[in-house]
N, C-alpha and C positions, 0 to 999 in steps of 0.2 A: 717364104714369109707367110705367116696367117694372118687373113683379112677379115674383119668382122665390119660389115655394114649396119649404118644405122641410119637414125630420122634425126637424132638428138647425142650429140654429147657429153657427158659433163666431165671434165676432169677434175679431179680433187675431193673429199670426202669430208670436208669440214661441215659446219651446221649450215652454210651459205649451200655451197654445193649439193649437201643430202636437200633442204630444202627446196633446189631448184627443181632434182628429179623428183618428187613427189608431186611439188604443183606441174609440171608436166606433164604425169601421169594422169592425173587428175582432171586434166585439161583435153585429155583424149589424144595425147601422141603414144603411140602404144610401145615407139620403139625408141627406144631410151634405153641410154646405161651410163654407170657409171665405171672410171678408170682410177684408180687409187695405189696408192704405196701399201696400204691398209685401214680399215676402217677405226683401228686403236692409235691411227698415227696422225700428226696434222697440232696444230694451236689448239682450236675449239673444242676437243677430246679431253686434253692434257692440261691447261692451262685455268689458274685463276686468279683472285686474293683473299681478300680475308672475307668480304663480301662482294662478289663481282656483281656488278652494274648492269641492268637493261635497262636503256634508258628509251620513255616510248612517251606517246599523248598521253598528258593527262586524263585518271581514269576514275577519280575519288573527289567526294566531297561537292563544296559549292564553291572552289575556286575556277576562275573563269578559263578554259584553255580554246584553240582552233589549229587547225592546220597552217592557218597563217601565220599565226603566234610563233608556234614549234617553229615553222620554217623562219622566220624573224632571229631568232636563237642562232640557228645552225650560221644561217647568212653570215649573220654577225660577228663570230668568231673569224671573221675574216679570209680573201683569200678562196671563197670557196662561189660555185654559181646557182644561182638564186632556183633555175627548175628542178636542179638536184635537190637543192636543200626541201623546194615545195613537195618534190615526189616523196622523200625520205620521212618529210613529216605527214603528209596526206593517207599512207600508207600503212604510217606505225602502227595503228591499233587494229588492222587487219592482219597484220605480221605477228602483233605480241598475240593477238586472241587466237589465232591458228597454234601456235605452241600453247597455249593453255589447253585447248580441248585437245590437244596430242596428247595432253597428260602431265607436262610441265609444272609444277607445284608452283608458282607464284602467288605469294601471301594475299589472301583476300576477307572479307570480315563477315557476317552473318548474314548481309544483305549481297553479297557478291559485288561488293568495290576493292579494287587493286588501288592501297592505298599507295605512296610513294615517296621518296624524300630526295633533298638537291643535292644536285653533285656538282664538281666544278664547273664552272660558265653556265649553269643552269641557274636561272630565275624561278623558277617554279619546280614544285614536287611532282617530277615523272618519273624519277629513280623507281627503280625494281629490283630483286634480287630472290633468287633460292637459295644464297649461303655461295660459300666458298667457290662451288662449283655449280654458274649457272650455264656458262655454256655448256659443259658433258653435260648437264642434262637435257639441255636440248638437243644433243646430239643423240644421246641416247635414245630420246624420243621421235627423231628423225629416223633414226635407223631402225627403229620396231616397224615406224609405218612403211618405210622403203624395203621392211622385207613381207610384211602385208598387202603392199602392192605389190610383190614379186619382180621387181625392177631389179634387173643383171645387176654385178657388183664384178669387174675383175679387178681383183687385190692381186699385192706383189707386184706392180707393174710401175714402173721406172720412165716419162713419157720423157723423152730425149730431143721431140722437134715436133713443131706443128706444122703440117701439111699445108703451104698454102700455093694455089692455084691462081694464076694473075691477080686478082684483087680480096681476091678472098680464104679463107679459113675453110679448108674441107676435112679436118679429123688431125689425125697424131700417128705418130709413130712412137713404140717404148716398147721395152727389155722387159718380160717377166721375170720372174727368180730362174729359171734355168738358162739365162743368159742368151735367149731367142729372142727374134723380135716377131711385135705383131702388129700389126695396121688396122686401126680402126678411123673407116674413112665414115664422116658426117657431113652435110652441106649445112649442119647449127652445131659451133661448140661453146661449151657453159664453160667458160674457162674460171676456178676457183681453186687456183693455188696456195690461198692466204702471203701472209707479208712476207716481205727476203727475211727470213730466219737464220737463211746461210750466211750471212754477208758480213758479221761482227763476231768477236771471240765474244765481248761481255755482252751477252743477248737473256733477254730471260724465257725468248722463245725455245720449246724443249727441243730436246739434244735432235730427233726423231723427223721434225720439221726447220727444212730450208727453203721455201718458196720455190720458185719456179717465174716469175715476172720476165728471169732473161730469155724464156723461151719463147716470147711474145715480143724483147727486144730483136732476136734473130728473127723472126716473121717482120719486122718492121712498125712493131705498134707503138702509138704515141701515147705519151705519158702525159702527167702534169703533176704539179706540187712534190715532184721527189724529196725536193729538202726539209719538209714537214716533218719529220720524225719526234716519235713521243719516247723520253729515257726516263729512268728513275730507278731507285737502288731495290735491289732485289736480290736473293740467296744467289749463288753461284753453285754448290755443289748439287741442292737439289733447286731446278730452277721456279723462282716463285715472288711475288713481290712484296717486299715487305712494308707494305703500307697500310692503313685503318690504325690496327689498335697494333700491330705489331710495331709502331711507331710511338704513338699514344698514350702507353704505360711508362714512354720515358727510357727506354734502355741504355746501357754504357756503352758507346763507342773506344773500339781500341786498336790499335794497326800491330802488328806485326814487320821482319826479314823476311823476306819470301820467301824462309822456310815456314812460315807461321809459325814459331817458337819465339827465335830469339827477337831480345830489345820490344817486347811488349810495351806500349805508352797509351795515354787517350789522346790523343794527335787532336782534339777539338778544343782542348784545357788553353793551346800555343791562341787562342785567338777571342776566346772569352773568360780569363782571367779576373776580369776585375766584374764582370755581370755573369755569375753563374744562372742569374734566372732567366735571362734572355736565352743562353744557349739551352737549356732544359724546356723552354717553351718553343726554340723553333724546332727541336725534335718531335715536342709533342704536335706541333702544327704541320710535319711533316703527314701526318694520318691521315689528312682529307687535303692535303698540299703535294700530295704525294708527285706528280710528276715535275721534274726539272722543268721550272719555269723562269726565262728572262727576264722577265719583269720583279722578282722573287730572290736574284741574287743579292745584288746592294743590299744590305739589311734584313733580309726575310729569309722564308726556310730553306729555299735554293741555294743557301750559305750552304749548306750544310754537304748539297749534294758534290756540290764545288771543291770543297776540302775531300770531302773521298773521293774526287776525281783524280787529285795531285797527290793524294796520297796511294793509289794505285797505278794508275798512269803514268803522274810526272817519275813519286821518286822508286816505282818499283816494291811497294809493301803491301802489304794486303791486312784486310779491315775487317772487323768484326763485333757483332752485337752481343753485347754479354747480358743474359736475362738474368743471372744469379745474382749480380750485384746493382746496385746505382751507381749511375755517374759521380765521379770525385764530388765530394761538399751536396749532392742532391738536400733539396727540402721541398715540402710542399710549399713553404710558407712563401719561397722567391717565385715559383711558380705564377703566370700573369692569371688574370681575374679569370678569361675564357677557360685555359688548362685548368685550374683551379674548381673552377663549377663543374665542368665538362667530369671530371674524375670522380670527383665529391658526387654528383647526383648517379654516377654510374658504381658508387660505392667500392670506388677503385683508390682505396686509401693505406692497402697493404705497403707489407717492409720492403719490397723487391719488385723491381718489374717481369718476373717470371709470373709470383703470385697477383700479381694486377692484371697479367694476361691472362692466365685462366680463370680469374674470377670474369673479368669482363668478356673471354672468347676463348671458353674453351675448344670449340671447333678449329681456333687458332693455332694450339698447343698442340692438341691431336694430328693436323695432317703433317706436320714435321714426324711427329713419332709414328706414322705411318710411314712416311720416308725413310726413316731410321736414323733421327735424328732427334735427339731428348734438350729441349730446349732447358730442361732443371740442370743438365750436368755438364754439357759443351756449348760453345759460344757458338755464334752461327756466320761463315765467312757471306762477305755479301763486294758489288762492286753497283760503280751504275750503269745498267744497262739498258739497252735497245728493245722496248716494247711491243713498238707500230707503228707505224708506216702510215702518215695519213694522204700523203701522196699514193700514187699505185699508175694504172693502166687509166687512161683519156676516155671516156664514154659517154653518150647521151641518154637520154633522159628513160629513155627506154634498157639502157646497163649497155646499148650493142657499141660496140669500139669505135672512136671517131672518125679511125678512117681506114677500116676494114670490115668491110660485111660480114656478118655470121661468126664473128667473134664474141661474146659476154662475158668480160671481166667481172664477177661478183666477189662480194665478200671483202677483204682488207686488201686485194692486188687490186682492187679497182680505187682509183684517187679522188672521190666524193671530199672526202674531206677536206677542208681549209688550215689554215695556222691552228685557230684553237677549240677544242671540239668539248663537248659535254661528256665526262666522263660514262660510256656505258652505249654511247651511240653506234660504235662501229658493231656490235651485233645486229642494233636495228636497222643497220645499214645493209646489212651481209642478208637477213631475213630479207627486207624490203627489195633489193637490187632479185635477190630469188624468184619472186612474187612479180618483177618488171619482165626479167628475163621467159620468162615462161609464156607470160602471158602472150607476151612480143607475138614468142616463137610459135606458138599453140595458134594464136590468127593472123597466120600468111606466110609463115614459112615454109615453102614446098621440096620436096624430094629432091634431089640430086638429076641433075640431067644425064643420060648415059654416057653424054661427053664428055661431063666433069668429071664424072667416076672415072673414067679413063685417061685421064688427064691426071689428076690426081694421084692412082695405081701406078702411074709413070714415073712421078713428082716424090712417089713415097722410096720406090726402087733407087731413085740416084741418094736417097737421104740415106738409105741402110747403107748402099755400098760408101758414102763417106763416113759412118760408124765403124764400117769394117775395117774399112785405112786408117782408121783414130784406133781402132782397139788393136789394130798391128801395132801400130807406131808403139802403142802405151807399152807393147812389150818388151820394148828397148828402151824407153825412157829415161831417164837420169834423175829424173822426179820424181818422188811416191805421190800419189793422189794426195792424203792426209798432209804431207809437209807443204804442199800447192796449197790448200784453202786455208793450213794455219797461217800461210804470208799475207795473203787478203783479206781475213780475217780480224787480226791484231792490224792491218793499216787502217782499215774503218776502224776500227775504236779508238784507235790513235787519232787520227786525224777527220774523220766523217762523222761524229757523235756528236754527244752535248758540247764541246767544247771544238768551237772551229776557227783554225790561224788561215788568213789566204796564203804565203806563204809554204806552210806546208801541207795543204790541201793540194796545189799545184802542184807541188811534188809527188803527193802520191796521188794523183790523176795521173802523169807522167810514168809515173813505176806500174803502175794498175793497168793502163795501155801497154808496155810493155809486156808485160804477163799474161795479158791477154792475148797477143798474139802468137808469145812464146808457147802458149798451150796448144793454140787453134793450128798452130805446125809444127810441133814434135811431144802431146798432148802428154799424158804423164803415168805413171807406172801403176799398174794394178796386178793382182795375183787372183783375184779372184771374181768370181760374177757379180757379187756385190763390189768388188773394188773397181769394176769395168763400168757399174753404170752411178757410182760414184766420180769414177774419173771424167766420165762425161756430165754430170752435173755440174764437175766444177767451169766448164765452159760457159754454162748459160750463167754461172752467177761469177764467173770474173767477168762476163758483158755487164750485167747488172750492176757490181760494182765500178765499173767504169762511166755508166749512166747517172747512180747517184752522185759522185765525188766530180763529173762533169756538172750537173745541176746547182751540185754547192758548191761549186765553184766561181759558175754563172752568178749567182744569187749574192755573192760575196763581192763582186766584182762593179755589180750594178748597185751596192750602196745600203742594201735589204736591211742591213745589221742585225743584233741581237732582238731575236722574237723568238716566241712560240717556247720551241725545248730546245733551243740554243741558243750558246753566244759566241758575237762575232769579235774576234780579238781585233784592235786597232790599237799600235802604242799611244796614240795621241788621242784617245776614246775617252768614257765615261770612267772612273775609277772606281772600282768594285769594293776595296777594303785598305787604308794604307801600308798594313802588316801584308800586304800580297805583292805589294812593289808595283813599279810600271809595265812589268809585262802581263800586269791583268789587268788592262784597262780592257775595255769593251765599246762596238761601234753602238751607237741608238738606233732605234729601231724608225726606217722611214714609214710611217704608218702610210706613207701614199699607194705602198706595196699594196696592203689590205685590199684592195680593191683591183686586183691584178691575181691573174694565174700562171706561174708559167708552165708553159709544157717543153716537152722534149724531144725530139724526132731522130731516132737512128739513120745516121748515114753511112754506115759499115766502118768495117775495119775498127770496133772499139770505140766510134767516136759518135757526135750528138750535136746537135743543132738546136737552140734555145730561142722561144718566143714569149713576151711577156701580151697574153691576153685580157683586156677587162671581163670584169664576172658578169655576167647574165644576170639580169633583175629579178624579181622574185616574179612570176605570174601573175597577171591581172586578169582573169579568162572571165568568159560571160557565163556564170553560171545560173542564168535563166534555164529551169526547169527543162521545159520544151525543146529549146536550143540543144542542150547536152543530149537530150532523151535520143532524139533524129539523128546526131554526131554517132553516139552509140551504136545505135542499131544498124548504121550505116559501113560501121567498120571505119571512120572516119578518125578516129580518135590512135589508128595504128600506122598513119602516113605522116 
């Protein structure tokens, strides 16, 4: 085996992770590296919408903002602890101004203000954006500086288990492309995996990126918020989210046989027949309404996501936006007052909603036909899918893991977030947690003991040789890798997505342990060196899914109900629509939750232990000048 020693960490290459090692670097730890699938791979590279969101402090104008404010915000969305929320707000405009002088083009005006506009659960204009694609550009501008600072990068590297030594994290073990393994032992790792990717068929996370969260369940690290997930409808062949104006112009919905041919209908007509303008406005409200929200089904634009739920899920057909034409009977005139102006002032009064999309976005139009897909002359399949994770990995206020040393879940695998988040925050999350982690690490994180290091070199030898007996096994297996994640796969979106039965959640908690341990003892079939450290991913994330469908389970069980980007079936619940029947009633949502977190703590063998803790209040610190100045200088402020 090859051993690379280091001072630092990081695994994962998204914006979260390239930001950690740079302020690292920067911070005077010289030995630092990063471990990656590849620098082209990951969410943060690949992933947008039509406008993607930074959301940060206010940075424009004479409207009043604070750190307390922001952090008031985040709190509020419930579910989430008040020093998190105060670091993520305290932070932000150190996090957004570092990507701007990286070179990040963030829209600003003659006098140098970053103007901003609201996004959901925001009160105030902190919104930001460079277009379609803001996080690849901050990535891109990460990665200029992290090869300007000459900070190691090894790509192609597959990390399969994290080294831990009695209580703590000292490094990883992972498979290069030539199907070797290598050890890189640390006493600090920046763990930024980004969200479970893997863990749903309809995910609009790219094909490229599956997380990694289970390899922190197998070291024993505690969670919180797992059932928090954010869904909403998004392309399926090229993954992407169809929300803003790809909503907004109004498009035809139509389903299909799950050949996509036959019995074409608009499956939306069966339930707004008699108000064609209602149903043409909550499409167009879907644009800035975009993620499946609880509170949004009864009547609002979460109708909408609901009916493509059952019409992909329940009966098996698959759905599609049609930009050529309008929806049966369209008129501007039913159109409500909001869609109406909102069109009119954007001069979006064209025959079609293809030509309302390029008038109002074209950048819109364009990156489909840079996928290879001509929104003028084919419909576009879509489903709703699995976005983000606002649950993740347990951490304090510093990012380092509740209750493991020298571990730093950053970026989306760490569960900062609460129920319901301000769209755009999870990058200033991912920056800001970078900018904690570093700094942690940089005053007082010391070297490896020679004992640890030897303890550890011990600790990594018994982990390869149990890859070796897993990569034997796989060669007799009766399972291909690929048909193993397509079953856990389709069970989260069956039953662990926007739409949750207790039920059959239970059930496939039940089948999902199963499988889990089915793997972990006669693991499953590969042919090749990408299928060897494919097959061993699918271990860490059939724990992962056994973690989340244990947490919603828990949550279900103790009364939570419909919140956030789900809803909790109960037959004897709220009633959703009478054309849906009684078995889409829905639980309500206990707001006493709000003010609770729960976490999660692996007990082996697939399984999870659940606690509901109250949130942390927001900080009241003595910020007398003097006071801080002393705390500071004294290194006080790092205990």
């Amino acid at each position: 085996m090859q051993t690379t020693r280091l001072h630092t960490l990081v695994i994962g290459s998204g914006a979260a992770g390239l930001a950690a090692a740079v302020h690292l670097k920067r911070m005077g730890v010289r030995d630092v590296a990063i471990v990656t699938e590849g620098l082209g791979a990951g969410t943060s590279i690949n992933t947008g919408s039509d406008k993607q969101t930074y959301y940060k402090l206010g940075l424009c104008g004479d409207a009043p903002d604070s750190p307390r404010e922001l952090a008031e915000t985040l709190f509020n969305g419930g579910s989430m602890h008040g020093d998190l929320a105060l670091v993520e707000a305290a932070n932000s405009a150190r996090a957004f101004l570092n990507l701007v002088n990286l070179g990040v083009p963030f829209p600003r005006d003659r006098f140098g203000q970053f103007p901003g506009y609201k996004t959901d659960h925001d009160p105030r204009r902190r919104a930001t954006s460079t277009g379609p694609y803001t996080s690849r550009d901050m990535c891109r501008a990460l990665i200029a500086e992290v090869r300007r600072l000459q900070i190691p990068v090894y790509e192609d590297y597959t990390v399969v288990s994290l080294v831990r030594e009695k209580n703590s994290i000292l490094g990883c073990v992972a498979f290069d492309a030539d199907d070797e393994f290598h050890v890189f032992l640390a006493p600090n790792t920046v763990f930024a995996t980004g969200g479970p990717g893997g863990l749903y068929d309809a995910g609009v996370y790219p094909p490229c990126h599956t997380g990694g969260i289970g390899l922190a369940l197998e070291a024993g690290a505690l969670c919180q918020s797992l059932p928090e997930s954010q869904y909403g409808m998004a392309s399926v062949k090229f993954r992407w989210n169809v929300s803003g104006t790809y909503m907004q112009v109004v498009p035809r919905f139509f389903s299909t046989d799950a050949d996509g041919v036959s019995n074409p209908r608009e499956f939306l007509d069966d339930h707004f027949r008699n108000d064609r303008g209602k149903l043409f406005s909550l499409v167009f409200l879907k644009g800035y309404q975009w993620p499946f929200d609880a509170r949004k089904v009864a009547g609002g634009s979460s109708f909408i996501d609901l009916l493509v739920h059952i019409e992909t899920v329940v009966k098996g057909r698959r759905v599609f936006l049609d930009y050529r034409e309008n929806p049966r009977q369209f008129a501007f005139a039913s159109l409500s007052d909001e869609a109406k102006k909102y069109l009119e002032k954007s001069g979006a009064s064209q025959d079609t909603p293809f030509k309302r999309l390029e008038h109002m976005n074209p950048g819109a139009v364009a990156l489909y036909r840079e996928h290879g897909i001509d929104l003028a002359k084919a419909p576009l399949e879509i489903a709703v899918c699995a976005q983000h994770n606002n649950g993740g990995l347990a951490a304090n206020h510093w990012w380092q893991s509740e209750n493991i040393p020298h571990l730093f879940p950053i970026g989306e695998v760490n569960g900062s977030h609460g129920v319901a988040r301000p769209g755009g925050t999870a990058l200033n999350a991912g920056q800001v947690g970078a900018f904690r982690a570093a700094d942690f690490i940089a005053h007082g994180q010391s070297a490896a003991t020679p004992l640890q290091v030897k303890l550890a070199q011990k600790e990594a030898e018994t982990i390869i040789a149990k890859w070796r007996d897993y990569a034997k096994a796989g060669e007799k297996a009766q399972t291909d890798w690929r048909g193993e994640r397509k079953e856990f796969q389709k069970r989260m979106t069956d039953s662990a997505a926007q739409v949750r039965d207790p039920e059959t959640v239970a059930k496939a908690l039940k089948d999902a342990e199963a499988q889990y341990l089915r793997l972990k003892q006669h693991a499953c079939k590969w042919t090749t060196p990408h299928g060897l450290a494919e097959a061993c991913r699918n271990l860490q994330l059939a724990l992962a899914c056994c973690a989340y469908l244990s947490a919603i389970k828990q949550s279900l069980a103790d009364g939570v109900g419909s919140r956030g980007s789900s809803i909790a079936i109960k037959p004897d619940g709220v009633e959703i629509d009478p054309a849906l029947g009684a078995s889409w009633r829905i639980a309500p949502e206990d707001e006493s939750f709000r003010g609770r977190v729960l976490t999660t703590t692996p007990i082996g063998g697939g399984r999870f232990a659940h606690k509901w803790e109250r949130c942390r209040p927001i900080p009241r610190e003595d910020l007398w000048f003097e006071t801080v100045w002393r705390k500071f200088r004294e290194g006080e402020i790092y205990k």
